[in-house]
C-alpha positions as CSV (number, residue, x, y, z in Angstrom):
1,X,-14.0,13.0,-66.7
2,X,-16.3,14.1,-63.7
3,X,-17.9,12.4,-61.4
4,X,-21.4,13.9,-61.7
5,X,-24.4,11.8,-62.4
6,X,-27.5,13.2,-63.5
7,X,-30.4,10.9,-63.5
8,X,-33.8,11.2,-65.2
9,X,-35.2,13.7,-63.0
10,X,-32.4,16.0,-63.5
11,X,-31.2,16.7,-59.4
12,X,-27.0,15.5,-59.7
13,X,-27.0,12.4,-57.3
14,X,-24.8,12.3,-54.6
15,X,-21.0,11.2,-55.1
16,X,-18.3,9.9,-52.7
17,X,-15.6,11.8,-54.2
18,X,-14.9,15.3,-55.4
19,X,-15.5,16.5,-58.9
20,X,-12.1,15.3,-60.4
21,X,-11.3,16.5,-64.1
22,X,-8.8,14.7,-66.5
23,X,-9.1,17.9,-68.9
24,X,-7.4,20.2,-67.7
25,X,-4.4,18.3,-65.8
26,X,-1.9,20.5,-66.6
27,X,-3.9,23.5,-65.2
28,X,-4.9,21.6,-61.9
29,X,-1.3,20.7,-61.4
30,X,0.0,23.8,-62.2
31,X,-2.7,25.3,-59.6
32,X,-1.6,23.1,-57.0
33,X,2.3,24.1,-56.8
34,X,1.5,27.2,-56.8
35,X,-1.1,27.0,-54.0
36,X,1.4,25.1,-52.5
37,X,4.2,27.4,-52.6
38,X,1.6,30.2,-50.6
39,X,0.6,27.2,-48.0
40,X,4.0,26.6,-46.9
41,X,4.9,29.9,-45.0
42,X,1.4,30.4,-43.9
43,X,1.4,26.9,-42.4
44,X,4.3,27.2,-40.6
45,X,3.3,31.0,-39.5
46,X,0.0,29.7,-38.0
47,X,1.9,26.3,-36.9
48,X,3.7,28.3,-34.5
49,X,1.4,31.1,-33.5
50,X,-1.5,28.6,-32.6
51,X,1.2,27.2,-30.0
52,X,0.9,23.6,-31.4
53,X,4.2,23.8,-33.0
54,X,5.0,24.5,-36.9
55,X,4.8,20.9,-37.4
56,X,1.0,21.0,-36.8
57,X,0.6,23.6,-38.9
58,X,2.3,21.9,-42.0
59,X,0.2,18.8,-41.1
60,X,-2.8,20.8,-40.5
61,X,-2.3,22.3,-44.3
62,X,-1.4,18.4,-45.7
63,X,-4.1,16.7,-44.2
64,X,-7.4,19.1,-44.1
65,X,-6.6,19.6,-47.6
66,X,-6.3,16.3,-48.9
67,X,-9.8,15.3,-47.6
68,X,-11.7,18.3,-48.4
69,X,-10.4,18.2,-51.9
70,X,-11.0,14.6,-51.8
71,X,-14.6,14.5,-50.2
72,X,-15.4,18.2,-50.4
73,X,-18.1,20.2,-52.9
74,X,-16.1,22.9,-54.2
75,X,-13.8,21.4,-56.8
76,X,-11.6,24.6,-56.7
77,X,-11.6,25.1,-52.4
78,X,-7.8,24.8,-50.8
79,X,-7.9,24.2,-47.7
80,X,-5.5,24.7,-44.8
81,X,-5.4,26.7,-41.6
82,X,-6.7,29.7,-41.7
83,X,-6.4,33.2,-39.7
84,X,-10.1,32.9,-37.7
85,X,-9.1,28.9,-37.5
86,X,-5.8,29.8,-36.0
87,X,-7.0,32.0,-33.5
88,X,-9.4,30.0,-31.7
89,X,-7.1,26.9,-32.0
90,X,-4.7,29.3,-29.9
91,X,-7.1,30.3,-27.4
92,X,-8.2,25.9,-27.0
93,X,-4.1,25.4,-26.6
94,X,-4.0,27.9,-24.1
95,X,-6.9,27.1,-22.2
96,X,-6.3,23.8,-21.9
97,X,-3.0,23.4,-21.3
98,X,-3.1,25.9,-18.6
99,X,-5.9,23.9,-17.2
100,X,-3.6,20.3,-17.7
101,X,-0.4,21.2,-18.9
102,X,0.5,17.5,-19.5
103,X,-2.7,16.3,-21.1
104,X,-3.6,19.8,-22.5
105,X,-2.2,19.6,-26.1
106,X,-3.3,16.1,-26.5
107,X,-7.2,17.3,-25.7
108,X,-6.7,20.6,-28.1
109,X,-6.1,18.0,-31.1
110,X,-9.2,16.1,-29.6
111,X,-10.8,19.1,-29.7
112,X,-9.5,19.3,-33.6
113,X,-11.5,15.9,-34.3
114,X,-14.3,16.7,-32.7
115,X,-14.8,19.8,-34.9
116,X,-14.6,18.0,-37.6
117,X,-17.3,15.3,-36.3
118,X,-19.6,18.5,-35.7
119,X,-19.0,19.5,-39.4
120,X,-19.9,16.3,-40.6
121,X,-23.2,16.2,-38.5
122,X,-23.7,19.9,-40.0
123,X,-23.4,18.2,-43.5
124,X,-25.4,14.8,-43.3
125,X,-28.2,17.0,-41.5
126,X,-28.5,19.4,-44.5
127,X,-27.8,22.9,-42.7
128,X,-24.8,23.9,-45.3
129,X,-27.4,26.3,-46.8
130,X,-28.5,27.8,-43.4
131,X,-24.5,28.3,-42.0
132,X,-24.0,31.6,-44.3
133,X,-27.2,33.1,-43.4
134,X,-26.3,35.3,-41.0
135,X,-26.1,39.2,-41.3
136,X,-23.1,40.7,-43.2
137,X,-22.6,42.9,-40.3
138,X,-22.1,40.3,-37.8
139,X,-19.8,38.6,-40.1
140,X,-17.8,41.5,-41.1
141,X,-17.5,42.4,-37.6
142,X,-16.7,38.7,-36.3
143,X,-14.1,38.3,-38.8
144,X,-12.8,41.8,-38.1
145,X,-12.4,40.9,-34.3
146,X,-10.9,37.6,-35.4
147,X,-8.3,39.7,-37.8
148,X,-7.7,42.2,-34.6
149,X,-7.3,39.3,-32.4
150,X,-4.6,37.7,-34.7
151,X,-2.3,41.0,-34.6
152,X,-2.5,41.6,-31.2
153,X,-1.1,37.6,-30.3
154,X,1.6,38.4,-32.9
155,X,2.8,41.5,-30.7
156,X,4.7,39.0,-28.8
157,X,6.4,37.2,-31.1
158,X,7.2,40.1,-33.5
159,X,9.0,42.2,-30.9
160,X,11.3,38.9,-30.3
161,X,9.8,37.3,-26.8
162,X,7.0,34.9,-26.0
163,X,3.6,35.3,-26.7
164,X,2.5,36.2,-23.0
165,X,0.1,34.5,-21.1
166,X,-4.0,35.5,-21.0
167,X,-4.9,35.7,-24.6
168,X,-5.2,39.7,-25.9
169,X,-5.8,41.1,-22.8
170,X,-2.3,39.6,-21.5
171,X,-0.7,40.9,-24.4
172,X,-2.4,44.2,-24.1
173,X,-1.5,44.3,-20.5
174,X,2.1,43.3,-21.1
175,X,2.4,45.5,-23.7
176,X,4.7,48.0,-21.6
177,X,7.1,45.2,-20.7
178,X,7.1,43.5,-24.2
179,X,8.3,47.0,-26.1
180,X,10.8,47.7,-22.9
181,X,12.6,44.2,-23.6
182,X,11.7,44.1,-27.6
183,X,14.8,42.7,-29.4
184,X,16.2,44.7,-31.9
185,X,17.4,41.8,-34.5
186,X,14.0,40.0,-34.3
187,X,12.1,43.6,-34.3
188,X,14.2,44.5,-38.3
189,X,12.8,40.3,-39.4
190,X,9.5,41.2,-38.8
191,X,9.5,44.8,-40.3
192,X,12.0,43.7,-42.9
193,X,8.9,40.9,-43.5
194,X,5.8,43.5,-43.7
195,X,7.8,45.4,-46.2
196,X,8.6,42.7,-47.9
197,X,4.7,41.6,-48.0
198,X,3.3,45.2,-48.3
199,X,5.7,46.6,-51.1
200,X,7.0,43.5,-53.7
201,X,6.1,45.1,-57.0
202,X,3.0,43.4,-58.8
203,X,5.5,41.8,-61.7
204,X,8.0,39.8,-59.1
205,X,4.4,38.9,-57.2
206,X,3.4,36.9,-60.9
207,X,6.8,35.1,-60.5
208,X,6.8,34.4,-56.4
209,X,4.2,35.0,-53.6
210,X,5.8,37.8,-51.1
211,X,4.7,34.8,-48.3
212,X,8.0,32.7,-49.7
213,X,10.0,35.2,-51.2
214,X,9.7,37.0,-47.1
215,X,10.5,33.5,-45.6
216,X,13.2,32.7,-48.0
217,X,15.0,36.4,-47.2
218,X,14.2,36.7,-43.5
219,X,15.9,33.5,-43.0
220,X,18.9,34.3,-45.0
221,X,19.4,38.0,-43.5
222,X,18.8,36.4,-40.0
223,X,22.0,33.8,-41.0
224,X,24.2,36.4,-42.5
225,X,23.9,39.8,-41.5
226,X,21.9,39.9,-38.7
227,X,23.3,36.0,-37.3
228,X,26.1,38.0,-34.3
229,X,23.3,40.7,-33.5
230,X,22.9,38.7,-30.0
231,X,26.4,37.5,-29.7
232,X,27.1,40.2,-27.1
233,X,24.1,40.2,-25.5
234,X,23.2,37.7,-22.1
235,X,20.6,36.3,-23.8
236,X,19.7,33.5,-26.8
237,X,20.5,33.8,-30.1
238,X,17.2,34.4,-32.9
239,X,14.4,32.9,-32.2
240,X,14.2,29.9,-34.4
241,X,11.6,27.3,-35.0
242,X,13.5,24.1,-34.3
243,X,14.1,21.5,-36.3
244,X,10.6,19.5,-37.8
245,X,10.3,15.8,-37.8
246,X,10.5,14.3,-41.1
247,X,8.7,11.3,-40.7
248,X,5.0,10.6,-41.2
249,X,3.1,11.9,-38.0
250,X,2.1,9.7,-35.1
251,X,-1.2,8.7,-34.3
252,X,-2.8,10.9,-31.5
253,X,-4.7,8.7,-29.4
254,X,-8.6,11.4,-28.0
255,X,-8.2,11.7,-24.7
256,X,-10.9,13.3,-22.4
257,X,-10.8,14.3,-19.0
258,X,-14.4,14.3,-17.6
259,X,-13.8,18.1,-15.7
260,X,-13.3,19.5,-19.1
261,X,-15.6,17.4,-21.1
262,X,-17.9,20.2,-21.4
263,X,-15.3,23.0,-22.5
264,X,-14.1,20.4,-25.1
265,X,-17.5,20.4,-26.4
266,X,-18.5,23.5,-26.4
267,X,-14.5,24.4,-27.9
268,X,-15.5,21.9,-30.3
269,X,-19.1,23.1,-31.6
270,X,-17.0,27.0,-31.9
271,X,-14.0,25.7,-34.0
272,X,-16.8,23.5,-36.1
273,X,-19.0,26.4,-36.9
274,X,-16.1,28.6,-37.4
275,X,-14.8,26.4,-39.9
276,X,-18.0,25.7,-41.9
277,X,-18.4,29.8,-42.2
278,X,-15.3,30.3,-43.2
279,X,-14.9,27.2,-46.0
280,X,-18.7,28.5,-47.6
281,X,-17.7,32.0,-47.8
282,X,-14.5,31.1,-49.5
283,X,-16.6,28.7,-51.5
284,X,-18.7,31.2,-52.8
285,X,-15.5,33.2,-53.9
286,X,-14.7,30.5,-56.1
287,X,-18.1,30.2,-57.1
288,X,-18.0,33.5,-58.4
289,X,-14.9,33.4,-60.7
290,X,-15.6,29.7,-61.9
291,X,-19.0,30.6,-62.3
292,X,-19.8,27.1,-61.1
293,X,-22.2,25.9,-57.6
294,X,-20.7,23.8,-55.2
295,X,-22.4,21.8,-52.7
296,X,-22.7,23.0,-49.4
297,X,-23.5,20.0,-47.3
298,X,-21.1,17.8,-49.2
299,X,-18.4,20.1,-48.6
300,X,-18.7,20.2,-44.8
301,X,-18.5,16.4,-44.9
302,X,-15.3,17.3,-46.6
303,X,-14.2,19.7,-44.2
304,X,-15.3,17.5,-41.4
305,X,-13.3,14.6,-42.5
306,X,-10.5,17.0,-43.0
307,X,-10.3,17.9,-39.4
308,X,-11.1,14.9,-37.9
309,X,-7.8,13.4,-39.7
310,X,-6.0,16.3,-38.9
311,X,-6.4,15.9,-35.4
312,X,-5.8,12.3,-35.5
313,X,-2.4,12.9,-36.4
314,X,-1.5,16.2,-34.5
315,X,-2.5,18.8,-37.0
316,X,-4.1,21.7,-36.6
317,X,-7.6,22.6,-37.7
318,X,-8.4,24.5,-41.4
319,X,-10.5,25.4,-43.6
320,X,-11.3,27.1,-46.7
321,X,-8.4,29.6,-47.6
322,X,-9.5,32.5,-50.0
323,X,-6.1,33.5,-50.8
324,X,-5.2,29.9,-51.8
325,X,-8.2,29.3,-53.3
326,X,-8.0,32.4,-55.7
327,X,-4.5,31.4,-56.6
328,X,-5.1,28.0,-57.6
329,X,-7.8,28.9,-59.7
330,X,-5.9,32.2,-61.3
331,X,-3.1,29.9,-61.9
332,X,-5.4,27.3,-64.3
333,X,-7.2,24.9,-60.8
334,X,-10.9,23.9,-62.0
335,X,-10.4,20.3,-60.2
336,X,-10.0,19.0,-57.1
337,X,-7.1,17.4,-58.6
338,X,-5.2,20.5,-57.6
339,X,-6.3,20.6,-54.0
340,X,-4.7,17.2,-54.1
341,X,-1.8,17.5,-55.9
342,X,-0.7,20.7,-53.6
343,X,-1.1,18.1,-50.7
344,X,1.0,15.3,-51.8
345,X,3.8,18.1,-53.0
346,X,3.6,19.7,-49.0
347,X,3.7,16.0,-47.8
348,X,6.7,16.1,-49.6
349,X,8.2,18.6,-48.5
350,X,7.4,17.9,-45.4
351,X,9.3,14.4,-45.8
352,X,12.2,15.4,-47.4
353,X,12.8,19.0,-46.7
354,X,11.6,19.8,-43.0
355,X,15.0,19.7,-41.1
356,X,15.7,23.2,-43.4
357,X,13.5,24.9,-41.6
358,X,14.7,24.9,-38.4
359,X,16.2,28.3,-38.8
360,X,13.4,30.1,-39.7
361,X,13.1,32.6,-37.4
362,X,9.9,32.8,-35.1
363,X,9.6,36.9,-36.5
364,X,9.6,36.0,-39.9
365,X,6.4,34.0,-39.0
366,X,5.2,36.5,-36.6
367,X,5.0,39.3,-39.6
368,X,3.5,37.0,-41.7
369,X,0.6,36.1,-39.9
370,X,0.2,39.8,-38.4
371,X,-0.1,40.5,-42.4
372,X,-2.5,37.9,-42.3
373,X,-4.8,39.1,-39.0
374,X,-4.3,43.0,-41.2
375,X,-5.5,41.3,-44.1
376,X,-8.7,39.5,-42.1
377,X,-9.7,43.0,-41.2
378,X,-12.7,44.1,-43.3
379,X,-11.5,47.5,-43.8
380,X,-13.6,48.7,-46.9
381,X,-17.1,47.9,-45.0
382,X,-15.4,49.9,-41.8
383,X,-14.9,52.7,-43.7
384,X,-18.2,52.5,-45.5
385,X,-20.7,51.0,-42.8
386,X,-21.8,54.3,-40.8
387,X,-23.1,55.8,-44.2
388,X,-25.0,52.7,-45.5
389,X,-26.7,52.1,-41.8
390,X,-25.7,53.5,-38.2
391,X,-27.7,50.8,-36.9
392,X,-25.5,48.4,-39.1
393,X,-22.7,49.7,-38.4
394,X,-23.4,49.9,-34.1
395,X,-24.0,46.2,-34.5
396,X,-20.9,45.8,-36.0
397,X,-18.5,47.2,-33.6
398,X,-20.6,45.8,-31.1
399,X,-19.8,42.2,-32.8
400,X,-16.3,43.1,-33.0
401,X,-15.8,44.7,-28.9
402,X,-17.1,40.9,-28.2
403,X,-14.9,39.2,-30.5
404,X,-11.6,40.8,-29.1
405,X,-12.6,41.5,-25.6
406,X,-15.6,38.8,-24.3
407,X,-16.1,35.6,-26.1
408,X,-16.3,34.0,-29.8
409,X,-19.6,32.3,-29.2
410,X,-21.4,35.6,-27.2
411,X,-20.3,37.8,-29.7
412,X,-21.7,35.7,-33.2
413,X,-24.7,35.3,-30.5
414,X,-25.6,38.8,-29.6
415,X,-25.3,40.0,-32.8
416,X,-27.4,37.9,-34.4
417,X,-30.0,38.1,-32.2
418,X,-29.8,42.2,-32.1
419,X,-30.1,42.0,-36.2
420,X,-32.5,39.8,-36.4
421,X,-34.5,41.6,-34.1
422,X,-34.1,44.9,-35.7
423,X,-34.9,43.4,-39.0
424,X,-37.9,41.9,-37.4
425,X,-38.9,45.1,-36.1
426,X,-38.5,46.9,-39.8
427,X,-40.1,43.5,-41.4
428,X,-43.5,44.0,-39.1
429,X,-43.7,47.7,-39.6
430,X,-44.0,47.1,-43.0
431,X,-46.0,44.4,-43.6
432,X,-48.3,46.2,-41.0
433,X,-49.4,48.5,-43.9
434,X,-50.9,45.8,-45.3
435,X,-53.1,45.1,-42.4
436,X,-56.2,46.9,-43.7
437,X,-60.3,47.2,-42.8
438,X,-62.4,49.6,-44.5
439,X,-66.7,49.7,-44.7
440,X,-67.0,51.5,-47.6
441,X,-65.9,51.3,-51.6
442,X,-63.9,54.5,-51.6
443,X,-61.2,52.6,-49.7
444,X,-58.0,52.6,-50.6
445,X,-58.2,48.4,-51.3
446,X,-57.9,46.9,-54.6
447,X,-61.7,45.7,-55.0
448,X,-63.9,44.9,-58.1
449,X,-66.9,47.4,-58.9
450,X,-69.6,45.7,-57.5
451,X,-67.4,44.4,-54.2
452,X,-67.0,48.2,-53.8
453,X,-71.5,48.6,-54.6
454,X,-71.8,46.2,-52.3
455,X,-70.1,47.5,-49.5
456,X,-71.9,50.9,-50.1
457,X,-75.2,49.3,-49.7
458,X,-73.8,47.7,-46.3
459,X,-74.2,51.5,-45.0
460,X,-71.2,51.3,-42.6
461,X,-72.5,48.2,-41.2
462,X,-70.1,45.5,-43.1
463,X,-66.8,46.0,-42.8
464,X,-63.8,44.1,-45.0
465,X,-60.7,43.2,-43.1
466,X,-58.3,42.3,-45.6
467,X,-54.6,40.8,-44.9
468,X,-51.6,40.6,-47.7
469,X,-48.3,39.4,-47.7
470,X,-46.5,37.3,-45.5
471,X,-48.5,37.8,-42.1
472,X,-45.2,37.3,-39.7
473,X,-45.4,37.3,-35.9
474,X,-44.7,41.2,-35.4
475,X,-48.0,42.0,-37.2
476,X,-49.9,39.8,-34.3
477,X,-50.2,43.3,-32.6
478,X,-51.1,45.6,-36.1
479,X,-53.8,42.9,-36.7
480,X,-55.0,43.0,-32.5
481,X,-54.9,47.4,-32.8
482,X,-56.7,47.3,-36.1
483,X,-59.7,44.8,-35.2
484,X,-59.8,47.1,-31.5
485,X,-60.2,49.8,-33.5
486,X,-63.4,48.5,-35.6
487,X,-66.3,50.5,-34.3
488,X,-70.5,49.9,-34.8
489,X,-70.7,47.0,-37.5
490,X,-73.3,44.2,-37.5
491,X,-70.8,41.7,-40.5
492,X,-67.6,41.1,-40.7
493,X,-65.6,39.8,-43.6
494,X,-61.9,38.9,-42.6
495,X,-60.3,38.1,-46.3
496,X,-56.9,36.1,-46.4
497,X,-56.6,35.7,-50.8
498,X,-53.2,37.4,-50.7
499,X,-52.2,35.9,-47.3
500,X,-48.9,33.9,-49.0
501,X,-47.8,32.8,-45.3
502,X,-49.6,32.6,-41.9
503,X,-47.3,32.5,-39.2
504,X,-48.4,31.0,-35.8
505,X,-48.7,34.1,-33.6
506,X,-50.3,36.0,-36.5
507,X,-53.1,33.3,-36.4
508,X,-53.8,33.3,-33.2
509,X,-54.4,37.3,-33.7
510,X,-56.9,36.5,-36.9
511,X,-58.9,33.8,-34.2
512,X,-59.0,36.0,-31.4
513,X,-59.7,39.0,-33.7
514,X,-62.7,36.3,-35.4
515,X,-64.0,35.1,-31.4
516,X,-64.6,38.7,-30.4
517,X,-66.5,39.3,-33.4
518,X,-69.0,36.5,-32.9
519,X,-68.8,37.0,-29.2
520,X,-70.2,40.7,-30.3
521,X,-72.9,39.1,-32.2
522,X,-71.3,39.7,-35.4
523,X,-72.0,37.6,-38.8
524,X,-68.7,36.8,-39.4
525,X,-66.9,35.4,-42.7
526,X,-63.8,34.2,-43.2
527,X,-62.4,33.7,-47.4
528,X,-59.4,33.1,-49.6
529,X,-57.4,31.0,-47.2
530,X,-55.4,28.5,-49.1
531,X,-52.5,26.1,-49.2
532,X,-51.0,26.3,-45.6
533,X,-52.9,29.1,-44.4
534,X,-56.1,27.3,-44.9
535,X,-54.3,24.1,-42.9
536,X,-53.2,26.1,-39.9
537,X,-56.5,27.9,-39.6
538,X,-57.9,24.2,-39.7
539,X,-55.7,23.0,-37.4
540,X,-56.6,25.8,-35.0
541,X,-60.4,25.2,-35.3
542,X,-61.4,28.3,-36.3
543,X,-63.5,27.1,-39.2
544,X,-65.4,24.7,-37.0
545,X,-66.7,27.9,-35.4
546,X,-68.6,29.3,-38.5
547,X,-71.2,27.8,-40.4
548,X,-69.8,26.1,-43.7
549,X,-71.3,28.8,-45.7
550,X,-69.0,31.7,-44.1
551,X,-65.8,30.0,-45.3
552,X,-66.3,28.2,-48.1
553,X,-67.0,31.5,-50.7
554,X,-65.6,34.5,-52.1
555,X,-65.3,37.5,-51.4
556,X,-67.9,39.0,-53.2
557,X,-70.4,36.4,-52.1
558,X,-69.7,36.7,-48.8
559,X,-70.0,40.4,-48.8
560,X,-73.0,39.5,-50.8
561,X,-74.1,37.6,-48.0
562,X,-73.0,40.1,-45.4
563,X,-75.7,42.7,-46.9
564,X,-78.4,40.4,-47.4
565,X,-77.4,39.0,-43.5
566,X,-78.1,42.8,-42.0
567,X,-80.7,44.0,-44.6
């Protein structure tokens, strides 16, 4: 039974919990093993390539996952960390711990908690709606720099050595050094991996996800066959993950340090952001093959309480997974009863099988999430973007230049701020068409017979200044050029029936444009303002500087009016 109430007036009131279903248990439980199965190697992958350790991956994937499904508003949403997650959770580790290597972790899961307190403030304030409103070119290309940035840290790692200081451009820099000392054992796990995840025929992939069936065989080649490729070699062995705790984890205590107060914040507001993005997009996925609505806001309270737990207890930040959420719901999901059932069965692995995976090796994980960062990459827009829009497509390799080489927040930023100001741009141009003034009825204006008669009698001396549409702030300056251009006329009839919205600037263009006709000595009319238009032109005054008879008529009876006026 859900947990939706509808009352009288029809809106669904707001509920605590998720939308749990005893229907279709079997389905939800079913969805959640198998979503489960596909966590567990991608948890410990990102566990490890964030630098917090694959234990705050796996805790990351158990806690996010068992708040969001339990206070989310996508019934269907697994959630767990994610590529884009992962890679800014690696660039707060690094930061930080460079800056205070002993405190540093400790303030990265702070960091963790407060991303989830900014989600929840992004959910009690309503904005859910407003997060996925951004151009699909500056998301494409933000995830796409997210996807390249993911590869490039796994460089390291995949070639057998440490991922090296300074983020991508220390890789990038290192590169050289890291292919000169690149360890051949480690090199065949993580190319014996990509195969593995590139090429397992679509019939084994109904039975196993390549994710496990790769972890399960890269461990087992790097024990047998590959387990004395070091033994004559002066240095270690595989590079293994270590042994995890078994135990439930420990409380982390926040801890701030006042000098880097403001980089926890600002680390903070990123991770939230990025989070809420990627959860809605994923929750619109799911959306789309349930053919159900979730709630936006409630599901960043969700994902906020997710995080903020997660951090408490020394996981890593998530959020909505697409690849788990399309599983669980393929495999029979429709509750959030699966989200929570695959998080008790990871707790429980967790519990009672994490000392067996202290011999996974570190370039299993390392192809895995470089599959992962491939995967990110939104190659069919790539490929397709210079033919739908070169302006489109600039912005997006301009989003994605930022991503890799500048700065998360600079890169979302700038391109926004670039699209919305060519779509401004394109928006004014064309709702400047509709910025019209004509003096006689042979105009190309949509006019009634005798509003045409009358403007014939006017002889040239009444002129009708008609606006439509949405009147934004870019057609301030077609209004300002088409009122300059007015020559002799002794009436003036400015007419605002198909104005549907005023902005501020544009009515500061229709004042000035009405002052300078009675400053000329014009009779001047102003008719069909309604609704807000007719309230902002109030609040500016302008009526208060016509006589109530030049506002309060139509159009014909004030072009009526306006020939009688000059007659």
């Amino acid at each position: 039974m859900a947990t939706v109430t509808v009352p009288p007036g029809g809106r669904p009131a707001f509920r605590v919990l998720n939308h749990f279903s005893t229907s279709n248990v079997r389905g939800d439980l079913f969805g959640g093993v198998t979503a489960a199965v596909i966590a567990l190697p991608m948890a410990l992958a990102f566990g490890v390539a964030s630098g917090a350790g694959a234990t705050a991956g796996l805790w990351g994937a158990v806690l996010v996952g068992l708040f969001a499904a339990l206070f989310g508003g996508t019934p269907t949403l697994i959630s767990e960390p994610t590529g884009p997650m992962t890679v800014v959770m690696t660039a707060v580790i690094a930061t930080l711990t460079a800056k205070d290597p002993e405190n540093g972790l400790a303030m990265a899961f702070t960091v963790v908690m407060l991303a989830g307190v900014f989600q929840i403030l992004f959910g009690m304030l309503r904005l859910g709606r407003y997060v996925t409103q951004m151009p699909y070119t500056v998301i494409s290309g933000f995830m796409s720099g997210i996807g390249i940035i993911l590869m490039v840290l796994q460089l390291g790692p995949f070639l057998g050595q440490a991922i090296p200081r300074g983020g991508v451009m220390g890789t990038l820099t290192n590169l050289p050094s890291l292919l000169a000392g690149a360890r051949p054992a480690e090199v065949t796990l993580a190319v014996v991996t990509l195969a593995i995840l590139w090429f397992t025929p679509a019939r084994i992939r109904k039975l196993a996800p390549p994710q496990l069936i790769a972890l399960i065989a890269g461990t087992i080649l790097s024990l047998t066959l590959l387990s004395g490729a070091d033994a004559s070699a002066e240095v270690e062995g595989i590079r293994r993950i270590g042994a995890i705790a078994s135990g439930l984890p420990r409380l982390q205590v926040p801890t701030f340090e006042a000098s880097q107060l403001q980089l926890m914040l600002v680390n903070g507001a990123v991770l939230g952001m990025l989070g809420c993005i990627d959860a809605l997009l994923t929750a619109v996925i799911a959306d789309s093959i349930t053919r159900t609505e979730h709630d936006s806001n409630k599901e960043l309270i969700g994902q906020g309480l997710g995080n903020l737990v997660s951090g408490l207890f020394g996981g890593i930040a998530g959020a909505g997974a697409t690849m788990g959420t399309v599983v669980n719901i393929q495999a029979g999901g429709r509750s959030a009863l699966s989200g929570l059932s695959r998080a008790l069965i990871l707790m429980l692995v967790i519990l009672v099988g994490g000392r067996l995976a202290a011999q996974i090796p570190q370039a299993v994980l390392a192809g895995i999430a470089l599959k992962v960062g491939f995967d990110i990459v939104d190659w069919s827009f790539l490929k397709r973007a210079h033919r739908i829009s070169i302006t489109g497509a600039l912005i997006m390799y301009l989003v994605i230049a930022l991503t890799v080489l500048v700065d998360l927040i600079a890169a979302v930023g700038i391109g926004v701020f670039i699209a919305n100001i060519v779509t401004i741009d394109k928006m004014s141009a064309l709702q400047s068409r509709a910025v019209k003034s004509i003096s006689t009825g042979d105009g190309d204006l949509l006019l009634e017979p005798e509003e045409k008669s009358l403007l014939d009698q006017g002889q040239g001396q009444v002129l009708l200044f008609q606006l439509t549409g949405a009147m934004i702030f870019g057609v301030a300056k077609a209004i300002g050029r088409e009122h300059n251009a007015i020559g002799d006329c002794r009436a003036v009839v400015f007419d605002l029936t198909e104005v549907s919205h005023l902005g501020v600037t544009a009515a500061l263009a229709v004042e000035n444009a009405v002052e300078e006709a009675i400053e000329k000595g014009r009779q001047v009319f102003v008719v069909g303002a309604s609704g807000t238009t007719r309230e902002r032109l109030e609040k500016l005054g302008l009526f208060a500087k016509l006589p109530q008879e030049h506002v309060c008529v139509s159009r014909s009876e004030a072009l009526q009016q306006a020939v009688t006026a000059i007659a």
